[in-house]
The first five atom37 places (N, CA, C, CB, O) and aatype in JSON, in Angstrom:
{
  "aatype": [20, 20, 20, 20, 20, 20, 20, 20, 20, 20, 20, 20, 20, 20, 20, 20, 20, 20, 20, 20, 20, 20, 20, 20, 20, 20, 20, 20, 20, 20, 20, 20, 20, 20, 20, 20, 20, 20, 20, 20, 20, 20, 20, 20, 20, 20, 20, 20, 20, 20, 20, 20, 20, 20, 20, 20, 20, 20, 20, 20, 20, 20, 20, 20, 20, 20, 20, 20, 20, 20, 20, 20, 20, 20, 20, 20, 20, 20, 20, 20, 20, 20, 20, 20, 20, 20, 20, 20, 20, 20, 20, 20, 20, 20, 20, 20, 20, 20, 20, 20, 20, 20, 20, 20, 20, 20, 20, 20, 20, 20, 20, 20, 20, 20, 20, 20, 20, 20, 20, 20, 20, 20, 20, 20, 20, 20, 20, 20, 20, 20, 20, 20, 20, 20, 20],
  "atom_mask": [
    [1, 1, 1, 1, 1],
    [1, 1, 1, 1, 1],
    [1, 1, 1, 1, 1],
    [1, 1, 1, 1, 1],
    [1, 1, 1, 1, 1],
    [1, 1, 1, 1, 1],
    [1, 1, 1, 1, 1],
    [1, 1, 1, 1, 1],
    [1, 1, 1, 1, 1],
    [1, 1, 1, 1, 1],
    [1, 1, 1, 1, 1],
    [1, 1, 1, 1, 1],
    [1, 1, 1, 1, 1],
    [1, 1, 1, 1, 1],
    [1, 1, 1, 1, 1],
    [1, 1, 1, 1, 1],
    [1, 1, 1, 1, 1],
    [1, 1, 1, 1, 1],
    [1, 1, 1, 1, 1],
    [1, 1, 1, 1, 1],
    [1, 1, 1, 1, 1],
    [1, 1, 1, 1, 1],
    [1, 1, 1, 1, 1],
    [1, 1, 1, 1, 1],
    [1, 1, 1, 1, 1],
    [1, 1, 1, 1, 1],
    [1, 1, 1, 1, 1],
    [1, 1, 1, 1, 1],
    [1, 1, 1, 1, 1],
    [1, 1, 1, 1, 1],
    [1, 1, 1, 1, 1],
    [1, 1, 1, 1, 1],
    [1, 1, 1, 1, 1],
    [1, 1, 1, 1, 1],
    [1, 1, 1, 1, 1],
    [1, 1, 1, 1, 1],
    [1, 1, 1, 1, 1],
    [1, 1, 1, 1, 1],
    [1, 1, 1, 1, 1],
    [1, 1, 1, 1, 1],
    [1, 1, 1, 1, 1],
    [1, 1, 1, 1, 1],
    [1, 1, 1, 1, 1],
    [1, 1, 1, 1, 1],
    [1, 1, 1, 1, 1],
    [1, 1, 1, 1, 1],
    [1, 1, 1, 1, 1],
    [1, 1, 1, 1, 1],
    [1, 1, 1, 1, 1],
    [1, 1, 1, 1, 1],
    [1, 1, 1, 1, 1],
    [1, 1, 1, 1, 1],
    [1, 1, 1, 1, 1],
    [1, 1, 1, 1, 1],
    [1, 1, 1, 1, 1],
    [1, 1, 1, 1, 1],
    [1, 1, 1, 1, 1],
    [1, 1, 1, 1, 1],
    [1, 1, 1, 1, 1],
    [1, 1, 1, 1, 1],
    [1, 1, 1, 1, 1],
    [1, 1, 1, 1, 1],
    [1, 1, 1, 1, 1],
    [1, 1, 1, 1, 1],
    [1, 1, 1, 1, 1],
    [1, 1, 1, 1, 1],
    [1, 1, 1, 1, 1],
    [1, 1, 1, 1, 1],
    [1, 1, 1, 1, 1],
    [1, 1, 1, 1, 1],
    [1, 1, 1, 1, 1],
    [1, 1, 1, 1, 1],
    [1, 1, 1, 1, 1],
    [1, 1, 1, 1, 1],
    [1, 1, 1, 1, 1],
    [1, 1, 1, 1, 1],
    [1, 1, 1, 1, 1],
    [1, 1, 1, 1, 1],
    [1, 1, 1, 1, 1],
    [1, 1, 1, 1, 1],
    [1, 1, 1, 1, 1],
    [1, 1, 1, 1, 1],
    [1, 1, 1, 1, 1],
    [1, 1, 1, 1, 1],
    [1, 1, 1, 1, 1],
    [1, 1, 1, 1, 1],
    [1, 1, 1, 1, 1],
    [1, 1, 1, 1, 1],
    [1, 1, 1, 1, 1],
    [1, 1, 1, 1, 1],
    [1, 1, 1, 1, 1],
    [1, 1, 1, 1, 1],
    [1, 1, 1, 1, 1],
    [1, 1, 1, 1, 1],
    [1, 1, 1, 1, 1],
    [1, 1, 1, 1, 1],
    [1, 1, 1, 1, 1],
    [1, 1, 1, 1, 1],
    [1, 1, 1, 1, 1],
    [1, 1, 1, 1, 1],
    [1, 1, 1, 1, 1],
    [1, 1, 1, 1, 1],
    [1, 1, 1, 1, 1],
    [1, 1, 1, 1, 1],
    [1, 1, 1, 1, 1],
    [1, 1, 1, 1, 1],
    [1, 1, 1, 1, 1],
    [1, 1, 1, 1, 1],
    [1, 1, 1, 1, 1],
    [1, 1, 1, 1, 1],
    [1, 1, 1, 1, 1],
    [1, 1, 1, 1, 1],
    [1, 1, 1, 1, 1],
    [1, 1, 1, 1, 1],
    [1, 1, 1, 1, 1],
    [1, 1, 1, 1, 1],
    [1, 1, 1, 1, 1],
    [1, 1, 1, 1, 1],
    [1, 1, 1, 1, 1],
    [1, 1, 1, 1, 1],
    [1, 1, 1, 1, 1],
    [1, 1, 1, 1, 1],
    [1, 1, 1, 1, 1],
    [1, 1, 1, 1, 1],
    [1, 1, 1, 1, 1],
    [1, 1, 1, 1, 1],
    [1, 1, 1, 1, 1],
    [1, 1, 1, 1, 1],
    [1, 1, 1, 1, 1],
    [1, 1, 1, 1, 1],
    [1, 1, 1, 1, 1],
    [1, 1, 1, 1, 1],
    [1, 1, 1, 1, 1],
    [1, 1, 1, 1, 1],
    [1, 1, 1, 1, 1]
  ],
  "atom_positions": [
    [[81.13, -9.36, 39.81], [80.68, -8.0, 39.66], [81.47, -7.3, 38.54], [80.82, -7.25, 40.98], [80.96, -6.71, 37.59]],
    [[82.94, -7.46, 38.82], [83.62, -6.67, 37.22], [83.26, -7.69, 36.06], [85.68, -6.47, 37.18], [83.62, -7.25, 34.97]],
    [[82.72, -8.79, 35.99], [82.44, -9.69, 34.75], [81.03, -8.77, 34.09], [82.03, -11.6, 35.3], [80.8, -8.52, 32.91]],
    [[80.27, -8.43, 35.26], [78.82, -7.65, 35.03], [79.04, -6.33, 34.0], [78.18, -7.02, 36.65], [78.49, -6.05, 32.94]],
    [[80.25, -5.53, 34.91], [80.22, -4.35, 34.77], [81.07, -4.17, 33.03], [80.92, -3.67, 36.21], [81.02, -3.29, 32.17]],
    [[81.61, -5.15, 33.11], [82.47, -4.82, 31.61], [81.87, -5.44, 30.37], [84.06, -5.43, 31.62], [82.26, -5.35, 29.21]],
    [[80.65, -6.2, 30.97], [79.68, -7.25, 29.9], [78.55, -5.84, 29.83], [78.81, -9.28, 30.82], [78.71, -5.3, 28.74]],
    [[77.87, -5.39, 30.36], [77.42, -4.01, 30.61], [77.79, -2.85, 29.9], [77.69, -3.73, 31.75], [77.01, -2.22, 29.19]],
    [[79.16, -2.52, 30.13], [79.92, -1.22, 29.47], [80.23, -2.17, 27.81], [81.81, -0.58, 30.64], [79.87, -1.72, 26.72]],
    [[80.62, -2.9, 27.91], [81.13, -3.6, 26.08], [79.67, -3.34, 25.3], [81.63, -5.94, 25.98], [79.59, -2.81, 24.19]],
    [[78.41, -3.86, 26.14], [77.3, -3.98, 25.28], [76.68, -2.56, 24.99], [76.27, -4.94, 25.9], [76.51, -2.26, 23.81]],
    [[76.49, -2.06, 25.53], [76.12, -0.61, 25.67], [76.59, 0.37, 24.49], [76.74, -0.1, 27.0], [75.93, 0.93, 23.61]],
    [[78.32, 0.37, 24.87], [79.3, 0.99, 23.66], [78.84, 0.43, 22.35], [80.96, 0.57, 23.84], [78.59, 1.14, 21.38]],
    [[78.72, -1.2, 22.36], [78.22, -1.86, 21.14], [77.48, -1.34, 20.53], [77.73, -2.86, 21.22], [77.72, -0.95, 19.39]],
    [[76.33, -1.18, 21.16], [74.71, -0.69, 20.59], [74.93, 0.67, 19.88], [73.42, -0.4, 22.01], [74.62, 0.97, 18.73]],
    [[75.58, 1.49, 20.88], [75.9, 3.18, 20.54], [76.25, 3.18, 19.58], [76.84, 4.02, 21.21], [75.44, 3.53, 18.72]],
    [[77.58, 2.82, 19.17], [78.33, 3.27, 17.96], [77.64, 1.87, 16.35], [80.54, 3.1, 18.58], [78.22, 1.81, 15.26]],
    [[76.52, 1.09, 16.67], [76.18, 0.39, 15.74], [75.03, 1.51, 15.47], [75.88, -1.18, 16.04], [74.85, 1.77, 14.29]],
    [[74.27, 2.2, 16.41], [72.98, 2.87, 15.79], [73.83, 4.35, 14.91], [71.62, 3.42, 17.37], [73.23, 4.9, 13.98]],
    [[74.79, 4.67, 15.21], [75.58, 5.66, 14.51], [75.93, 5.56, 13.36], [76.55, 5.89, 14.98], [75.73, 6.39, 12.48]],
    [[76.64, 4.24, 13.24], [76.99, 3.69, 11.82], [75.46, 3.64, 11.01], [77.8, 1.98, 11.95], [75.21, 4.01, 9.86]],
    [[74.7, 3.16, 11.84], [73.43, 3.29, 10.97], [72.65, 4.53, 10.33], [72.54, 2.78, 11.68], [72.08, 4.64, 9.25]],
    [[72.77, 5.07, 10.98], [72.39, 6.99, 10.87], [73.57, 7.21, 9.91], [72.59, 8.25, 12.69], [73.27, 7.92, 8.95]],
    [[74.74, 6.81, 9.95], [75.43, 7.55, 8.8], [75.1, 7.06, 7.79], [76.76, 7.61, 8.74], [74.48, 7.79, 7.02]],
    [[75.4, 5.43, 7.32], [75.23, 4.53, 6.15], [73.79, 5.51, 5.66], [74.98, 2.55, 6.61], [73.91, 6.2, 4.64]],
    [[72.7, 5.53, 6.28], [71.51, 5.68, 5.92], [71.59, 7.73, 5.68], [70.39, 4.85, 7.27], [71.24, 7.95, 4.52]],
    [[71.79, 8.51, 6.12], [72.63, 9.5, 5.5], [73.68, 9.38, 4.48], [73.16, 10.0, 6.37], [73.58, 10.47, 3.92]],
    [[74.2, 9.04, 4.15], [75.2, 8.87, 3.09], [74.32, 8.3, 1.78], [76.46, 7.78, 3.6], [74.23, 8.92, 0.72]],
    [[73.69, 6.98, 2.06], [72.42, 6.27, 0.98], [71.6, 8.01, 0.87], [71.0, 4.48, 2.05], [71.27, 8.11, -0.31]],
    [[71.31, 8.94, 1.39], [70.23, 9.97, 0.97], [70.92, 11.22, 0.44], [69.25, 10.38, 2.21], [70.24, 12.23, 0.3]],
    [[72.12, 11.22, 0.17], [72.84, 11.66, 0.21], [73.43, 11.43, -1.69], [73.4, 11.22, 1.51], [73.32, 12.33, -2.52]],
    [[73.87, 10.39, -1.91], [74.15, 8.9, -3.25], [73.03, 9.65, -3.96], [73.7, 6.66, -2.77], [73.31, 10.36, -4.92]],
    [[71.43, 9.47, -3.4], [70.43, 9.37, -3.84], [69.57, 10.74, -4.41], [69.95, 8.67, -2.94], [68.45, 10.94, -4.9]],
    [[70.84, 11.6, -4.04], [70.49, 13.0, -4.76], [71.66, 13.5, -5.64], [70.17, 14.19, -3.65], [71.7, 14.6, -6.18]],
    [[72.36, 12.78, -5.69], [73.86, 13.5, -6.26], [74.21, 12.62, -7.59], [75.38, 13.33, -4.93], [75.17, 12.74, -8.35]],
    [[73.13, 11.71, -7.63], [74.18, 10.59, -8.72], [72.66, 10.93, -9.99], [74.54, 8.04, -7.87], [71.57, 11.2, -9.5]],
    [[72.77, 10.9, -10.93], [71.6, 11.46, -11.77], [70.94, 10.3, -11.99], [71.93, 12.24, -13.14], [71.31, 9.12, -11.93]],
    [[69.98, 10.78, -12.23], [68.35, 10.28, -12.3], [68.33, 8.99, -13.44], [67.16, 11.78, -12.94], [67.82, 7.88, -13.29]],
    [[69.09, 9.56, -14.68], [69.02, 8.97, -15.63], [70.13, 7.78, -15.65], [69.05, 9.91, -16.59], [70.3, 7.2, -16.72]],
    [[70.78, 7.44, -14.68], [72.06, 6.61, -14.68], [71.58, 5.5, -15.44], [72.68, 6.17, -13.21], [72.16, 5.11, -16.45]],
    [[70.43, 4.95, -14.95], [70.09, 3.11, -16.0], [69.92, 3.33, -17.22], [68.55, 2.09, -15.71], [69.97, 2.33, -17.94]],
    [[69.66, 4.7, -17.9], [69.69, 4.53, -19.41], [70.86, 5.1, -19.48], [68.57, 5.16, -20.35], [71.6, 4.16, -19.81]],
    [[71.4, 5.88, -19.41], [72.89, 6.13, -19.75], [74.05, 5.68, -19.05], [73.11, 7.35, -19.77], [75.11, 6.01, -19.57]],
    [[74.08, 5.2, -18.32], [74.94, 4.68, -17.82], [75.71, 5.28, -16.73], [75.51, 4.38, -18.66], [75.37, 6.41, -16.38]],
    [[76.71, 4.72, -16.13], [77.87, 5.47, -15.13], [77.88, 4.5, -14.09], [77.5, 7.11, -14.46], [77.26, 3.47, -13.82]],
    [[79.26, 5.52, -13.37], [79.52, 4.46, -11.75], [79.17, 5.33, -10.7], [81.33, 3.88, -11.31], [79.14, 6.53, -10.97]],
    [[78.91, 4.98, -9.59], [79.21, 4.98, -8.57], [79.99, 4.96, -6.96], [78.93, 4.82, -8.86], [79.7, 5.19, -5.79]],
    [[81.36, 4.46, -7.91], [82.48, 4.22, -6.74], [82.97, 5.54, -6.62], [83.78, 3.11, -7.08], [83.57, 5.61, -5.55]],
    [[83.0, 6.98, -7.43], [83.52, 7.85, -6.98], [83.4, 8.58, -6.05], [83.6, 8.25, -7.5], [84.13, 9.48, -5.62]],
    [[82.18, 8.08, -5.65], [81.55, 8.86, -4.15], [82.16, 7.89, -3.1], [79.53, 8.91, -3.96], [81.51, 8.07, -2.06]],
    [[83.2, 6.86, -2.88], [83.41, 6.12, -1.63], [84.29, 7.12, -0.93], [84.09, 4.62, -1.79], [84.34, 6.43, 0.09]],
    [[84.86, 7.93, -0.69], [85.59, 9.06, 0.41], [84.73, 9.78, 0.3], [87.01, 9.82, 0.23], [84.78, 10.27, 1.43]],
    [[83.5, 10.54, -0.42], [82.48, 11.63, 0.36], [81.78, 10.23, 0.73], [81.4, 13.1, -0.67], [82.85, 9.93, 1.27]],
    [[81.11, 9.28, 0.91], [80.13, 8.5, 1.53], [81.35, 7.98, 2.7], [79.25, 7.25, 0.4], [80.88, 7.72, 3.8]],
    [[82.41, 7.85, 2.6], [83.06, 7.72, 4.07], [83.21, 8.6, 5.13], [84.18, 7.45, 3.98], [83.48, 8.37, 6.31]],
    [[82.96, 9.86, 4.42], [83.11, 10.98, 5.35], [81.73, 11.46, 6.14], [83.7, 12.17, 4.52], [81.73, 12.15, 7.16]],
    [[80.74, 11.05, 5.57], [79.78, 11.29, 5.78], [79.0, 10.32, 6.82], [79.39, 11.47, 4.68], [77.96, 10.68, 7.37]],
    [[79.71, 8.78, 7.08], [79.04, 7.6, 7.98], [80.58, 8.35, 8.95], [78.9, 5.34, 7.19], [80.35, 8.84, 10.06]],
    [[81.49, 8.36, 8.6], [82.48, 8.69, 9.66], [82.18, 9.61, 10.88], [83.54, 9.27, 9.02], [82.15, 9.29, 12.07]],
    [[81.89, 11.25, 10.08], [81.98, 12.41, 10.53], [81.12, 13.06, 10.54], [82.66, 12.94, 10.17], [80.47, 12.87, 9.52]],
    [[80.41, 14.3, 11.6], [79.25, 15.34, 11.82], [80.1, 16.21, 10.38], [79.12, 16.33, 13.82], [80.96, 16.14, 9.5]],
    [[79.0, 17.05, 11.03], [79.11, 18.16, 9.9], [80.14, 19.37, 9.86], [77.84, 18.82, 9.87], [80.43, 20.25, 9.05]],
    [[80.55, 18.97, 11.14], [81.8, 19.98, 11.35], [82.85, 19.15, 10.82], [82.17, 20.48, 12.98], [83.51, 19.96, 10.17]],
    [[83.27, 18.29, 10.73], [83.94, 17.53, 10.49], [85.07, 16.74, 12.03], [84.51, 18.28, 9.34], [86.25, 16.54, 12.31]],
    [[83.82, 16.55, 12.55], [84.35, 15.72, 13.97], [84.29, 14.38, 13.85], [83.51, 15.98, 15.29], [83.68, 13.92, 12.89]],
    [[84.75, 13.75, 14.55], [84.63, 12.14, 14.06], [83.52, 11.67, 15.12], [86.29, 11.09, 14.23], [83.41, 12.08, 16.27]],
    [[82.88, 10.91, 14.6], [81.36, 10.51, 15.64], [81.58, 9.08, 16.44], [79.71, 10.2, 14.48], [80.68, 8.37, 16.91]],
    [[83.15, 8.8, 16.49], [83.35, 7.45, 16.63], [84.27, 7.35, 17.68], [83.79, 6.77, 15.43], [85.18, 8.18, 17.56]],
    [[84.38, 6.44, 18.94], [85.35, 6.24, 19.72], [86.28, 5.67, 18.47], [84.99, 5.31, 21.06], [86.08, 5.36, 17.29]],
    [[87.43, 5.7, 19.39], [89.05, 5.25, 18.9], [89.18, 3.82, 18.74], [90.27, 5.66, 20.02], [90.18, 3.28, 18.26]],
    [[88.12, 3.2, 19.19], [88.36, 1.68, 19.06], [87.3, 1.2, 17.91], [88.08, 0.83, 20.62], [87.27, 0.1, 17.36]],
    [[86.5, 2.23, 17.71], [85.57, 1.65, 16.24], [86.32, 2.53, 15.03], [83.48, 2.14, 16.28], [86.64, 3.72, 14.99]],
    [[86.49, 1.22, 13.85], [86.68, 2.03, 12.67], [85.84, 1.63, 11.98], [87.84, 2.04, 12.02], [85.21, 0.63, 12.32]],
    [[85.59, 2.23, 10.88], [84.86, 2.59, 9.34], [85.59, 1.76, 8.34], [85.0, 4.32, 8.81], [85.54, 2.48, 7.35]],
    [[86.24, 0.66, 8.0], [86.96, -0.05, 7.31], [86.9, 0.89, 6.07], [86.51, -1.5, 7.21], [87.69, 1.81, 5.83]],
    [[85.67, 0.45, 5.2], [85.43, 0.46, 3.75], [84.19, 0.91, 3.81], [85.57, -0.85, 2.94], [83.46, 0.45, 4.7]],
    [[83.59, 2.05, 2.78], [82.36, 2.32, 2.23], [82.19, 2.17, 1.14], [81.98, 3.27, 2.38], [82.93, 2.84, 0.42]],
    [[81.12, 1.24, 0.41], [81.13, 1.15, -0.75], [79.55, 0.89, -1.19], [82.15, 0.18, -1.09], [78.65, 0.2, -0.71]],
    [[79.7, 2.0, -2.62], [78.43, 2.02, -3.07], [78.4, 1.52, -4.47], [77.87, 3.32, -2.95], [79.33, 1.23, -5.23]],
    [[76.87, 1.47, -4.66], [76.8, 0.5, -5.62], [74.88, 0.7, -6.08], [77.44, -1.21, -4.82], [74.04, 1.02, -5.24]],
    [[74.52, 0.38, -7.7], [73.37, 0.65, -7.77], [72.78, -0.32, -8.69], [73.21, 1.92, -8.05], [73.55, -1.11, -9.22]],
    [[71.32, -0.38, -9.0], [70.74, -1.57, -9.75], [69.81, -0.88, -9.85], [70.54, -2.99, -9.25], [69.41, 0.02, -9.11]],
    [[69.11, -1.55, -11.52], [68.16, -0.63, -11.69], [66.88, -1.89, -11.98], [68.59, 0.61, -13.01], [66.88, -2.82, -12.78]],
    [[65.89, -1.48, -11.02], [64.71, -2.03, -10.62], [63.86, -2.2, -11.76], [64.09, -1.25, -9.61], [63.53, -1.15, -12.31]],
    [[63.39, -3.35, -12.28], [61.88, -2.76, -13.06], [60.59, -2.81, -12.35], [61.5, -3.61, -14.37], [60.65, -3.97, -11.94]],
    [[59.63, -2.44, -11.98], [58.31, -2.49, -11.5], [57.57, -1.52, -12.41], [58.21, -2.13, -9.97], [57.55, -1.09, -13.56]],
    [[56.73, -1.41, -10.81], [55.44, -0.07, -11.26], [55.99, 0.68, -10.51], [53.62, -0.13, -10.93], [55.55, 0.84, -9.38]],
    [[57.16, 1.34, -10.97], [57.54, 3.17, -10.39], [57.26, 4.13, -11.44], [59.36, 3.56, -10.0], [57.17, 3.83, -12.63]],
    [[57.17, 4.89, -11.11], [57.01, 6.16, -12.11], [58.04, 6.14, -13.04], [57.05, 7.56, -11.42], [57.86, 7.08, -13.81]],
    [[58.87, 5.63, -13.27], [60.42, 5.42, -13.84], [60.99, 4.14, -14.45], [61.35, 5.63, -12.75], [61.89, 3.8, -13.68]],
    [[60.95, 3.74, -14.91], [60.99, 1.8, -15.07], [62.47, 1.47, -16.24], [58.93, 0.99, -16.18], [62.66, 2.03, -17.32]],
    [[63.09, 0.71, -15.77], [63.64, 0.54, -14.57], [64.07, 1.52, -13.53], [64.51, -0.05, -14.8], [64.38, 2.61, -14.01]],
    [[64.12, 1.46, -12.75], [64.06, 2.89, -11.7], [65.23, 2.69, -10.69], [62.42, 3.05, -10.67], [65.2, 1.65, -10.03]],
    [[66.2, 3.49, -10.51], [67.71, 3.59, -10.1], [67.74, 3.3, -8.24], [68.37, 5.43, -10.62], [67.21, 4.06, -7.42]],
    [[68.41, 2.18, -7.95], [68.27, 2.3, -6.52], [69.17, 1.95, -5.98], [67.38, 1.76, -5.96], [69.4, 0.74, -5.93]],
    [[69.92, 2.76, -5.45], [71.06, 3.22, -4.58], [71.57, 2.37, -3.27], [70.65, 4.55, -4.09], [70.64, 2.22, -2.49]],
    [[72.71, 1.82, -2.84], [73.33, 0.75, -1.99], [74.46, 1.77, -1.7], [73.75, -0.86, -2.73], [75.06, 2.53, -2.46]],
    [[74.58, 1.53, -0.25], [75.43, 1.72, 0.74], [75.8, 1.45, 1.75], [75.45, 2.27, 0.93], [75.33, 1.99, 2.74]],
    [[77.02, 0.29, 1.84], [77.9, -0.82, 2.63], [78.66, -0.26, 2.79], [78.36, -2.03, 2.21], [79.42, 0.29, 2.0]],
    [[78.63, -0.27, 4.51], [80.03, 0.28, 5.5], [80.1, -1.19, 6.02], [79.77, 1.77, 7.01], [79.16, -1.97, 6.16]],
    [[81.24, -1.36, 6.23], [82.34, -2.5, 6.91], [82.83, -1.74, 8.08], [83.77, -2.99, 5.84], [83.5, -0.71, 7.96]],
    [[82.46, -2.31, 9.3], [82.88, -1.44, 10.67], [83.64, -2.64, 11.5], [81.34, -0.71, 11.68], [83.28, -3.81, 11.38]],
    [[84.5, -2.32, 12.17], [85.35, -3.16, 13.24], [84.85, -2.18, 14.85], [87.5, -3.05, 12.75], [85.03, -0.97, 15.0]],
    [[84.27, -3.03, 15.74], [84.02, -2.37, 16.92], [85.34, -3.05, 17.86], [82.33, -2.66, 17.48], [85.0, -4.18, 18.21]],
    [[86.38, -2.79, 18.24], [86.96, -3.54, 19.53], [86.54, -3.13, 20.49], [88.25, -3.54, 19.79], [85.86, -2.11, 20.59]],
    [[86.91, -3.94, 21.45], [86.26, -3.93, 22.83], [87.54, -3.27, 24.03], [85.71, -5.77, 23.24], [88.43, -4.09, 24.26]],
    [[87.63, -2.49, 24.45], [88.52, -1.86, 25.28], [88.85, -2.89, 26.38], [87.95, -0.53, 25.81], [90.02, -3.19, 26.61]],
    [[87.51, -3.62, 27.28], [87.55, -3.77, 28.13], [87.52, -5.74, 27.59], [86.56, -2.79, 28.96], [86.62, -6.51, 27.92]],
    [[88.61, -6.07, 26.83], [88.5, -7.59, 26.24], [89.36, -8.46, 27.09], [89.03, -7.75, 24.64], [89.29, -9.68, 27.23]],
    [[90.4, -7.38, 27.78], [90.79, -8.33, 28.86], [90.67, -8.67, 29.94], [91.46, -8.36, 29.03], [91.44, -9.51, 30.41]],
    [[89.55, -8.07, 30.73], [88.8, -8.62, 31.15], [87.98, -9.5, 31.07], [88.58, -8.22, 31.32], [87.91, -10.32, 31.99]],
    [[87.24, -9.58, 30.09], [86.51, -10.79, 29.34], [87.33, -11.81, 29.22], [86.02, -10.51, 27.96], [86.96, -12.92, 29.6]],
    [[88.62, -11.61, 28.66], [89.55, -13.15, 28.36], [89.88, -13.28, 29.9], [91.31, -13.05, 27.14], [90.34, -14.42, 29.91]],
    [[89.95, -12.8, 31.34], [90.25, -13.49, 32.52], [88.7, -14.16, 32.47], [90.77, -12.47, 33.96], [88.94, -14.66, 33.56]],
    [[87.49, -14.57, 32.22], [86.84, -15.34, 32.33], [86.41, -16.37, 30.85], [85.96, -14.63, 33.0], [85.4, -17.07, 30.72]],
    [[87.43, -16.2, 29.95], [87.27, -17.52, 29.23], [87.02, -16.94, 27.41], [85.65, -18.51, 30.05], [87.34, -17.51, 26.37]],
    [[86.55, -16.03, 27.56], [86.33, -15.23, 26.3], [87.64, -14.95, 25.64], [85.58, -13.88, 26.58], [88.58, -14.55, 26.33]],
    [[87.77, -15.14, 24.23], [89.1, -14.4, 23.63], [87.94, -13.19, 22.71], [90.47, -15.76, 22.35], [88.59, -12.77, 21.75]],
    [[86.88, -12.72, 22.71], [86.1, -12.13, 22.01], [87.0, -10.79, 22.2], [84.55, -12.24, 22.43], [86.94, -10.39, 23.36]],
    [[87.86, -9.97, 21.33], [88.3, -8.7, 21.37], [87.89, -7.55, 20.38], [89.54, -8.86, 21.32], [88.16, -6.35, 20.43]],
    [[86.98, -8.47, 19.2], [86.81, -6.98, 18.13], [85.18, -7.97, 17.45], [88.8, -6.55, 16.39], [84.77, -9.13, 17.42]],
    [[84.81, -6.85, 17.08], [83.55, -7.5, 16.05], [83.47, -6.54, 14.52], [81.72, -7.31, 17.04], [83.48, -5.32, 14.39]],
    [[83.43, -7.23, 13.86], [83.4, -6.4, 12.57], [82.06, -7.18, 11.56], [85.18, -6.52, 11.71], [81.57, -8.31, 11.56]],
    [[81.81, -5.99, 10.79], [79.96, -6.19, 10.12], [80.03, -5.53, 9.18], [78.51, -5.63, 10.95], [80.93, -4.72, 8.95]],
    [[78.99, -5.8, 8.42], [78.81, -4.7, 7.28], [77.52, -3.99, 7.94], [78.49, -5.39, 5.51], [76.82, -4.59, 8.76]],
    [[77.31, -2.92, 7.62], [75.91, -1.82, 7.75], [75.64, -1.68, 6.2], [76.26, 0.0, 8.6], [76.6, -1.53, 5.45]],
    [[74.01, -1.73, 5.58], [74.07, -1.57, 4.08], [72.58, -0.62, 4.05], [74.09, -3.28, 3.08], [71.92, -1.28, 4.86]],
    [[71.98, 0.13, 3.76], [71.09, 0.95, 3.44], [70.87, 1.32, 1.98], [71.34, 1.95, 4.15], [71.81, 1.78, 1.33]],
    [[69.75, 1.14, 1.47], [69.1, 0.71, 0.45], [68.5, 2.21, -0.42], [67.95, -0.37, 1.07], [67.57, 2.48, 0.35]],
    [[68.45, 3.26, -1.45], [67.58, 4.28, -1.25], [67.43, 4.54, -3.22], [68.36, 5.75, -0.02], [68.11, 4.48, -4.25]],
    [[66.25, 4.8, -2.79], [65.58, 4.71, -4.32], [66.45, 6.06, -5.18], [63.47, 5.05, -4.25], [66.48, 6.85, -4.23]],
    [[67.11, 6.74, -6.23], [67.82, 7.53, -6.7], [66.74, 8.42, -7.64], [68.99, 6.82, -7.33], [66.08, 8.16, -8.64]],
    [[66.87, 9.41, -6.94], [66.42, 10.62, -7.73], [67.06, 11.27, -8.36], [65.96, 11.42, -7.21], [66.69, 11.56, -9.5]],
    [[68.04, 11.63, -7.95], [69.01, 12.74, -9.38], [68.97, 14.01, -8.55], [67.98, 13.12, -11.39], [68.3, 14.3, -7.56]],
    [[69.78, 14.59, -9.16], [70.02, 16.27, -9.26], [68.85, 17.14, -8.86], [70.34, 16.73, -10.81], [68.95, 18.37, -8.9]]
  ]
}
């Protein structure tokens, strides 16, 4: 029954704070995708200067609360862009990347290791994809 209850509470927490990271990454990508200019593939520029506002933004609400238990961190956010050719209105046309690296530990891991598991942390990237409009 505590093997249930802590396989239960680990997965649960799991899910929570992965759909969060996702809502931020994917806020932060819409976010990239208005702030970085339109014209970046013909003139050029970077993108890494936005990694502490795109960390703050998968991290933290708008008050600036943290949206995360104490056992998940935000490693690294890092953005990054490529410019597409197709049929867009724009050719090559600017499209915006945003990779969070998250570590979830598991509170309840020692419990899990009294039945055989050493499973104590999981770490991933989250990456969200968003076409760049500009200013």
């Amino acid at each position: 029954m505590l093997l249930f209850f802590a396989l239960t509470t680990e997965a649960a927490r799991m899910m929570w704070s992965y759909q969060t990271v996702i809502a931020g990454v994917r806020d932060a990508g819409r976010y990239m995708a208005r702030v970085v200019p339109a014209d970046i593939c013909d003139a050029g520029g970077s993108v890494t200067a936005l990694s502490t506002t795109l960390k703050d933004i998968v991290e933290k609400d708008i008050g600036g609360a943290s949206l995360f238990p104490s056992k998940v961190t935000v490693n690294s956010v890092t953005p990054s862009f490529s410019c597409v050719s197709g049929t867009y209105r724009v050719s090559p046309a600017p499209v915006g990347r945003v990779t969070a690296n998250v570590t979830i530990q598991f509170p309840m891991g020692g419990v899990l290791d009294l039945f055989g598991s050493a499973l104590s942390s999981v770490t991933t990237d989250v990456a969200d994809n968003a076409r760049i409009f500009g200013q």
